[in-house]
C-alpha positions in Angstrom: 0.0 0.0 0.0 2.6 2.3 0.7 4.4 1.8 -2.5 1.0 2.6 -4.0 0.4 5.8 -2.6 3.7 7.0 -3.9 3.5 5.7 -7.3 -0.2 8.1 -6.7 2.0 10.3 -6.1 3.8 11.0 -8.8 1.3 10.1 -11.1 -0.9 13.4 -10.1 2.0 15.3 -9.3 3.4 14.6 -12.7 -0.2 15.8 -14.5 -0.3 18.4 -12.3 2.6 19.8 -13.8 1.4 18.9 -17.2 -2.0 20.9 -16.4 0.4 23.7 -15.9 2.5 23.5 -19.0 -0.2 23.2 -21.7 -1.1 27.2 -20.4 2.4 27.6 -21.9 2.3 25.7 -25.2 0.1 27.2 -27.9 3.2 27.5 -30.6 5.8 24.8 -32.1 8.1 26.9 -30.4 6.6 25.8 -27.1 6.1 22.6 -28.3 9.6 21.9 -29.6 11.8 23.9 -27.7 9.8 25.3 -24.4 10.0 28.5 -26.0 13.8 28.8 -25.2 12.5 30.2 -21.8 14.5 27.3 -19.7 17.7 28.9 -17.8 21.1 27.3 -17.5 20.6 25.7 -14.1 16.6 24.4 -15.4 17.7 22.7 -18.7 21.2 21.4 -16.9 19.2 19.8 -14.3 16.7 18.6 -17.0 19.3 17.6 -19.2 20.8 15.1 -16.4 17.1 14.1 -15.6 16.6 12.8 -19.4 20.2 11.2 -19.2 20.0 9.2 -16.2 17.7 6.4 -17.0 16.7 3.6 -14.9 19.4 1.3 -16.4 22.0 4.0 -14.9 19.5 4.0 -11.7 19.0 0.7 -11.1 21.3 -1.9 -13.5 24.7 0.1 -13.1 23.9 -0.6 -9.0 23.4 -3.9 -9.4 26.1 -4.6 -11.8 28.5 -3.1 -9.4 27.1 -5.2 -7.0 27.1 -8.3 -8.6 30.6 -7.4 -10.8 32.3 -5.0 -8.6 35.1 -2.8 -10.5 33.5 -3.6 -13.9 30.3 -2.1 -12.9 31.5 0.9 -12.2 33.1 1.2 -15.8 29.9 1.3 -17.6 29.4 4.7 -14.9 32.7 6.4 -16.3 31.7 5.5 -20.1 28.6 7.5 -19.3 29.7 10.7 -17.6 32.4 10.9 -19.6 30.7 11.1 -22.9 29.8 14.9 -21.7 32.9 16.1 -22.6 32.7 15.2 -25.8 29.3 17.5 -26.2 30.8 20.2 -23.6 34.1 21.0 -26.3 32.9 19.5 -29.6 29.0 19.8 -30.1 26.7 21.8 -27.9 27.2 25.7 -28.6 27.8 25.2 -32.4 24.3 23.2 -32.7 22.6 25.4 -30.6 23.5 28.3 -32.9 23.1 26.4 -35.9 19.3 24.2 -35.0 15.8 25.3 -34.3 13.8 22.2 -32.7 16.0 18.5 -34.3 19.3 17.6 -35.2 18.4 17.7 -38.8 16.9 21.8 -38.5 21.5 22.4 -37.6 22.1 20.2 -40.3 20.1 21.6 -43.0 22.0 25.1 -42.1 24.4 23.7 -44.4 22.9 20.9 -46.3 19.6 22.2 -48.0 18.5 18.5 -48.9 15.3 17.0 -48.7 16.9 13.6 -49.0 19.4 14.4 -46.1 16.8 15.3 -43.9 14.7 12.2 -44.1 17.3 10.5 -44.2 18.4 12.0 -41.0 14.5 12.1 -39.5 14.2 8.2 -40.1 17.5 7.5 -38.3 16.2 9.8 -35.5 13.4 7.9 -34.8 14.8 4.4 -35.2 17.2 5.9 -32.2 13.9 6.7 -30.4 11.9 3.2 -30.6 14.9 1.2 -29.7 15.4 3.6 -26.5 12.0 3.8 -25.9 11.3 0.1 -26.3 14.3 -1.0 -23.3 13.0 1.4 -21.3 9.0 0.4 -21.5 10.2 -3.4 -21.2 12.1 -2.9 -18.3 9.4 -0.4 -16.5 6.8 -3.7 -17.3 9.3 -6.1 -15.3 9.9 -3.9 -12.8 6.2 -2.6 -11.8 5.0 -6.6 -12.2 7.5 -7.4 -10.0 6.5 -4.9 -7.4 3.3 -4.4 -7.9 1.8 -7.7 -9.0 0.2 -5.4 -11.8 0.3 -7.5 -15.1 3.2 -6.8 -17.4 0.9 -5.7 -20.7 -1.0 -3.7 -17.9 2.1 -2.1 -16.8 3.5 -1.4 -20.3 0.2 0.4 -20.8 0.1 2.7 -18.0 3.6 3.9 -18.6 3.0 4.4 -22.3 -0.4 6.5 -21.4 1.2 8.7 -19.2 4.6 9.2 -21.3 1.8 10.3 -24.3 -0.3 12.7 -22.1 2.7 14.7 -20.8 4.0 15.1 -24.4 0.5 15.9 -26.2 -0.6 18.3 -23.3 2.7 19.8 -21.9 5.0 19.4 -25.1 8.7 20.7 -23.9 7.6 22.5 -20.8 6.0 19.6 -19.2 8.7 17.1 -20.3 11.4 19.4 -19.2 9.7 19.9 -15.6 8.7 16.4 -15.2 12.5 15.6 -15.8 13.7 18.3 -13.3 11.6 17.0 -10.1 13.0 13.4 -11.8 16.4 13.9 -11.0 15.8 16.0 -7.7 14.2 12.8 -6.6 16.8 10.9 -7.9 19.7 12.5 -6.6 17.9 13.0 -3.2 16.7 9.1 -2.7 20.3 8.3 -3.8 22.3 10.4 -1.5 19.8 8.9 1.3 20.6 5.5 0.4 24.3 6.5 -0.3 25.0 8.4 3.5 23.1 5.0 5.6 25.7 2.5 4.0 28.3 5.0 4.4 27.3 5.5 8.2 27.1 1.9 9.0 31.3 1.5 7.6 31.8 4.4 9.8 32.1 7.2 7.6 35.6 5.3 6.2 36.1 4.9 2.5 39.0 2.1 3.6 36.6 0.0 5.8 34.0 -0.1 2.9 36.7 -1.4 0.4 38.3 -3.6 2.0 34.9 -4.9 3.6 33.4 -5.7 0.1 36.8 -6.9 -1.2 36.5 -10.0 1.4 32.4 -10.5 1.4 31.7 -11.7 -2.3 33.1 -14.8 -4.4 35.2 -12.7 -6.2 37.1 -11.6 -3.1 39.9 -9.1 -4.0 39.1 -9.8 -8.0 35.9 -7.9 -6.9 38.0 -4.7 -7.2 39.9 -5.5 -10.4 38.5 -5.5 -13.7 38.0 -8.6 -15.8 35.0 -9.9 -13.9 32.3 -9.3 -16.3 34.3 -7.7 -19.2 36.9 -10.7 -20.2 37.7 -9.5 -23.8 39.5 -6.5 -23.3 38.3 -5.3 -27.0 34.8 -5.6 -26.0 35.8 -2.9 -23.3 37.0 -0.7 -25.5 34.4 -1.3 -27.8 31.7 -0.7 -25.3 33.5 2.5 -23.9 33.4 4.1 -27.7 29.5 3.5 -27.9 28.9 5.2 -24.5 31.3 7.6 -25.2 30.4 8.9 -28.3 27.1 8.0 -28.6 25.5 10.5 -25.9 26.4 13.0 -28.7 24.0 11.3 -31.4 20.7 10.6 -28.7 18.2 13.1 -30.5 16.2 13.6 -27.4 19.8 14.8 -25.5 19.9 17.2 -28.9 16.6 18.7 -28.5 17.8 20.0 -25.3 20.4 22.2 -26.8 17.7 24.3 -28.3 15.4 24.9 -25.1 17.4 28.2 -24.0 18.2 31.3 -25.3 21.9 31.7 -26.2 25.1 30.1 -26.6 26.1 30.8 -22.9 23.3 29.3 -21.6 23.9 26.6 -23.5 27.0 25.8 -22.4 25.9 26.4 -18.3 23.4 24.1 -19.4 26.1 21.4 -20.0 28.6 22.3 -17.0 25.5 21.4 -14.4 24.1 18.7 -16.4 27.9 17.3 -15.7 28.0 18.2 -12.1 25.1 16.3 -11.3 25.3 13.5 -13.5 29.2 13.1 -12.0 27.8 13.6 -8.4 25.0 10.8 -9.6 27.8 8.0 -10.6 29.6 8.2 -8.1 26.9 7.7 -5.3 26.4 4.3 -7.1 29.5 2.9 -5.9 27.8 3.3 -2.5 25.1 1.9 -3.8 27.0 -1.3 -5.2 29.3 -1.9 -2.2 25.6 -1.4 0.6 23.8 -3.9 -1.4 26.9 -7.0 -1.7 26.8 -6.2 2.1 23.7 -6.0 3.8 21.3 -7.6 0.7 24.8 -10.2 0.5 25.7 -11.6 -2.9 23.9 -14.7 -3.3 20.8 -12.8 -2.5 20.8 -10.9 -5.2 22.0 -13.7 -8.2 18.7 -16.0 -6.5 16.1 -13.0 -6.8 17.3 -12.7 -10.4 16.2 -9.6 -12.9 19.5 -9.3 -13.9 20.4 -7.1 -11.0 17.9 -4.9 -11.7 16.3 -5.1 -8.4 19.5 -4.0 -6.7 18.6 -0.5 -4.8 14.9 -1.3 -3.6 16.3 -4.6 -2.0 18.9 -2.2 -0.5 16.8 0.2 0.8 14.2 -2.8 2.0 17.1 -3.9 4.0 18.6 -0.3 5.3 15.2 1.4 5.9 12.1 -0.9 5.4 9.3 -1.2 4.0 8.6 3.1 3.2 12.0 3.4 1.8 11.6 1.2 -0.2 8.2 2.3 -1.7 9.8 5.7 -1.9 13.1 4.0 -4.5 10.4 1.9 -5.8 8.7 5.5 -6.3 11.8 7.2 -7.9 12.4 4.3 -10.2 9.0 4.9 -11.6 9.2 8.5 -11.8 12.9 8.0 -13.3 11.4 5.8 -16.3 8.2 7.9 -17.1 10.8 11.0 -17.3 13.2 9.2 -19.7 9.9 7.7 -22.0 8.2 11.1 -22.2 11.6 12.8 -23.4 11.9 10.1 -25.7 8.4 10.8 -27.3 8.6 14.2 -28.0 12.3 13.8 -29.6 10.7 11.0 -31.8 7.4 12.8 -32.6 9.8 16.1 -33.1 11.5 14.3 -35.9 8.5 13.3 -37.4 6.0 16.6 -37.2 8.9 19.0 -37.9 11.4 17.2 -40.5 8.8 14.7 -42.3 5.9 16.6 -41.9 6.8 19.9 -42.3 9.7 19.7 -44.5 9.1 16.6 -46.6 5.7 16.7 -47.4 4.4 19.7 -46.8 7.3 21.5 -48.1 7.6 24.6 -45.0 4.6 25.6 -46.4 2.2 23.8 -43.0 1.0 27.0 -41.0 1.9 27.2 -36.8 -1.8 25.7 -35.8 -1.1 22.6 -38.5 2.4 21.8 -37.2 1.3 21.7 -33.7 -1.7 19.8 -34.5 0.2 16.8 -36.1 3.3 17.1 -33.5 0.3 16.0 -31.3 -0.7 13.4 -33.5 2.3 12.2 -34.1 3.0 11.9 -30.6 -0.1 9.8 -30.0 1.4 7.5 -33.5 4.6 7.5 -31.3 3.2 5.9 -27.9 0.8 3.4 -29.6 3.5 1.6 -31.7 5.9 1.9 -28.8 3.7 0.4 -26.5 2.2 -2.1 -29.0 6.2 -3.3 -29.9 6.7 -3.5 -26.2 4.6 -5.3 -24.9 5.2 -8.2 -27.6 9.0 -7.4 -26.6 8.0 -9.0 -23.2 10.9 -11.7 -23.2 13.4 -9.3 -25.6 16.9 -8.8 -23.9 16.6 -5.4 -23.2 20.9 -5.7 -23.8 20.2 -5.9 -27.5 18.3 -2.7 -27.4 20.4 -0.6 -25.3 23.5 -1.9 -27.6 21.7 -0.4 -31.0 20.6 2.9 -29.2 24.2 4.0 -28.2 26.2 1.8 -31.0 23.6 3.3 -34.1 23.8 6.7 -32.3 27.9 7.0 -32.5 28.4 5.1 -36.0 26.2 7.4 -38.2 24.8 10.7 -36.1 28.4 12.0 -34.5 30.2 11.2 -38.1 27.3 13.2 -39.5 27.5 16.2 -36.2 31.4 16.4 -36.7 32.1 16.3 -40.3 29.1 19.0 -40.7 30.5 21.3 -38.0 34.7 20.7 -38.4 35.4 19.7 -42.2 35.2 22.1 -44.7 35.0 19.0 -48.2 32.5 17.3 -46.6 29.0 16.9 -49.6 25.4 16.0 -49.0 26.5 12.6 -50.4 29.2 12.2 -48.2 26.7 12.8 -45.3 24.2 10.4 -46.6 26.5 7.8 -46.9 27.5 8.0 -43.8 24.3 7.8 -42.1 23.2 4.9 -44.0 27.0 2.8 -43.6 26.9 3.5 -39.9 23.2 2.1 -38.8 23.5 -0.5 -41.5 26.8 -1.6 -40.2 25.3 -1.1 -36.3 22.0 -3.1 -36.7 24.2 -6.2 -39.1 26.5 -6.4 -36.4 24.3 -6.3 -33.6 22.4 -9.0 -35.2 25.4 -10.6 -36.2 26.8 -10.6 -32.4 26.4 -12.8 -29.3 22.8 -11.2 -28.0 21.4 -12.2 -30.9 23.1 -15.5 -32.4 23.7 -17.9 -29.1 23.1 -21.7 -29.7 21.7 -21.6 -26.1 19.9 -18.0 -24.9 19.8 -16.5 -28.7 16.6 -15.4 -30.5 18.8 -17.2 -33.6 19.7 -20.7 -32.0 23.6 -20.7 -33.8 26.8 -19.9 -33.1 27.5 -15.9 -33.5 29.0 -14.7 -36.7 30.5 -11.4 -35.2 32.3 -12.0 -31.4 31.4 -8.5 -29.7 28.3 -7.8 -27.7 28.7 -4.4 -28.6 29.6 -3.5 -32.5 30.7 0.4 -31.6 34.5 -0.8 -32.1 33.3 -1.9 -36.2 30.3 0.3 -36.7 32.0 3.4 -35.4 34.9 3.8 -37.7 33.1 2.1 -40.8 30.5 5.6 -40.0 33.3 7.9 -40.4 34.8 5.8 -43.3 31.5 5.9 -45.2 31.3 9.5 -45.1 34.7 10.0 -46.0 34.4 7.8 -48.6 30.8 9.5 -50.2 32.4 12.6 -49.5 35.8 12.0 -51.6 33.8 10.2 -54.3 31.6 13.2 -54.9 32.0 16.5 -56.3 31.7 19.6 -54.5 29.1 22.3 -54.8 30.9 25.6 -56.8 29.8 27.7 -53.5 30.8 24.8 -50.6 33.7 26.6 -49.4 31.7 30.1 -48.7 28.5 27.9 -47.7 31.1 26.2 -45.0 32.5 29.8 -44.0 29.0 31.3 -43.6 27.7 27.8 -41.5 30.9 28.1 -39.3 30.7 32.0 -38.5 27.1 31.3 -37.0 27.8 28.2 -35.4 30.5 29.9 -33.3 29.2 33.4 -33.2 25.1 32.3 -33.7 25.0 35.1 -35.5 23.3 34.2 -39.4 24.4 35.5 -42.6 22.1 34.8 -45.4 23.4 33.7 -49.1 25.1 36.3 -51.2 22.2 37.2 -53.7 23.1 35.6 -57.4 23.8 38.2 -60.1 20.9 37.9 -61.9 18.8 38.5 -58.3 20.5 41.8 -58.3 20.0 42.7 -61.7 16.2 42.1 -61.4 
């Protein structure tokens, strides 16, 4: 009962907050991009509240738990990946986008093609992200709840699809603020009991986990889960770069007002994200000691059940329902970003652009952002509740793998190389998720004689393909690119793209002669 009322909880609090934000969202500037009205410390905190799903929440916790040291590496993969947007991506594709990745894009590349192209890849991105997190919020409120999985699944999706088609940006940027408050404050809870009961000593708590487990003093080495040391590296290039390519982290570029902002945006978002990992090791270490090892590996859920067992066994039964609680509000905050970035793409690039040519009026592209939104939560719930036994693993692996091997070649080249053509960019697009979703298939999640949805021995040895995919991305645009012939005006269009994507400042096209003749 007491789990109820705070799943209750946040489920008005959450529409609450929605009621609010649909005062504020009459315009696709609303819709899209909040209106840029979000400051540096809002969207920061936002942005860390879209990042930190419940995998980071409650699988990095358990894999530390179960794993030790290697656990902990999937933590540094993900906090370090903001680097890469702090230096490389954030302030140029603020200055150069509107509401998607494909509005920076098209700054320089004025092709209908490209866009799709880059639309269709946005929302594959989507679905698979949205689809591991929908699966695992099934499992998890069945398992706590007793509510049926489909039943689950269908709750999650509902509310994901009301915030977005009500709230738009504001209500998904909000709902993802109080998300990560709760996070970060049920965490540091968690985090200061298991540090009080070692005594407040960071020795004590090492060397008490490094005797407790199976692995003893192994516990703190690496090697436990991660045995091929090029599927570690492979793994760390998908986390790493891939935060970059996830659309709905894009979108959140273009929620403020300026460059600046931007990049304050970016410096919290790291702060708290940083603070966030590093709690988990407390998390890790509390739960091999006081839920003890063989505990978890019997309950099963492949860890996943890690931090409410913990905080059953540090504070009962209402901490627990308040985790329980934050776990749910985590995953409805990740879904609903995930929606909008994928209904976004659709509305605003295939819609708008595509078929209606920039000609749709403010009222229309609203109206079918909302639609499309709708579109966006019945398929993802329909594919997700017949994803029931899916390895979520296979999922997760696509998202960040497909999201480094075609979007961040795409991002970079755009931004940083002054040959690169339209064909070079569609070719890499295309080479990188072909190459990601092959090898993915190709690899052991998917081709096991045992465990494998193909019953046979795998073709391709890495779990994760990013080590392949990533550089065949960046070879396939290179390759396009040098097999192509440049525009006559590519090197002014490149000067003119990189004055406003470091300045923000836009300078239109020189007029033609016979323009200023006429």
């Amino acid at each position: 009962m007491t789990t109820i009322i705070f799943f209750l909880a946040v489920i008005i609090g959450t529409m609450a907050i929605t009621y609010s934000a649909a005062k504020q969202t009459g315009t696709t500037k609303d819709f899209y991009a909040a209106g840029n009205r979000l400051n540096g410390l809002q969207n920061g905190i936002a942005i860390a509240g879209d990042y930190m799903s419940a995998a980071s929440f409650l699988g990095i916790a358990g894999t530390i738990a179960m794993y030790g040291f290697d656990g902990f590496v999937y933590a540094i993969g993900f906090f370090v990946s903001y680097l890469i947007i702090l230096f490389l991506v954030a302030e140029p594709l603020h200055n150069l986008g509107r509401y998607t990745l494909a509005d920076a894009i098209a700054v320089r590349f004025d092709s209908l093609w490209l866009r799709g192209v880059v639309a269709c890849t946005t929302l594959l991105i989507t679905i698979f992200y949205m689809l591991a997190q929908l699966v695992g919020a099934g499992a998890l409120i069945h398992y706590l709840l007793g509510v049926r999985y489909d039943t689950a699944v269908l709750v999650v999706g509902s509310l994901m699809t009301f915030y977005v088609v009500f709230g738009g940006m504001v209500a998904t940027s909000w709902v993802q603020i109080i998300k990560a408050i709760l996070l970060l404050t049920g965490t540091l809870i968690l985090s200061l009991i298991v540090f009080a009961r070692f005594d407040w000593s960071f020795s004590e708590m090492f060397s008490h986990v490094s005797t407790i487990t199976p692995l003893q003093e192994q516990f703190l080495q690496p090697g436990n889960q991660l045995h091929d040391p090029l599927e570690t590296i492979s793994l760390h290039l998908a986390l790493i770069l891939g935060t970059a390519g996830l659309p709905h982290i894009i979108s959140r570029l273009f929620t403020v007002k300026d460059a600046k902002t931007t990049r304050n945006s970016i410096y919290t978002a790291t702060w708290v994200i940083g603070a966030f990992y590093l709690m988990t090791i407390f998390l890790g270490f509390g739960a091999s000691t006081f839920v003890g090892y063989e505990a978890l590996k019997n309950v099963g859920f492949g860890g996943n059940l890690t931090v409410t067992l913990l905080a059953d066994a540090l504070g009962g039964e209402f901490l627990m329902a308040y985790i329980a609680a934050v776990a749910f509000a985590t995953i409805l905050a990740v879904v609903t970003g995930l929606v909008l970035s994928a209904s976004s793409a659709f509305a605003h690039d295939v819609y708008s652009h595509l078929i209606r040519r920039g000609v749709a009026s403010e009222k229309e592209q609203v109206t079918m952002a909302k639609l499309s939104s709708v579109a966006v939560g019945v398929i993802s719930i329909w594919l997700a509740i017949g994803a029931e036994k899916m390895n979520v693993a296979i999922l997760v692996a696509l998202t960040f793998a497909v999201a480094a091997s075609s979007n961040l070649p795409l991002l970079l080249f755009t931004l940083y190389w002054k040959r690169f053509t339209v064909r070079g960019a569609i070719c890499g697009v295309l080479t990188g998720l072909t190459a990601s979703v092959v090898l993915v298939i190709l690899g052991p999640t998917v081709m096991h004689p045992l465990t494998g949805l193909i019953r046979a021995e795998p073709l391709f040895p890495l779990t994760n393909p990013g080590l392949v995919s990533i550089p065949l991305g960046f070879l396939g645009a290179v390759l396009g690119t040098l097999l192509d012939r440049p525009e006559p005006d590519a090197e002014i269009k490149y000067q003119r793209v990189l004055f406003q994507a470091l300045t923000g400042i836009r300078v239109p096209p020189a007029k033609k002669p016979e323009q200023e003749s006429a």
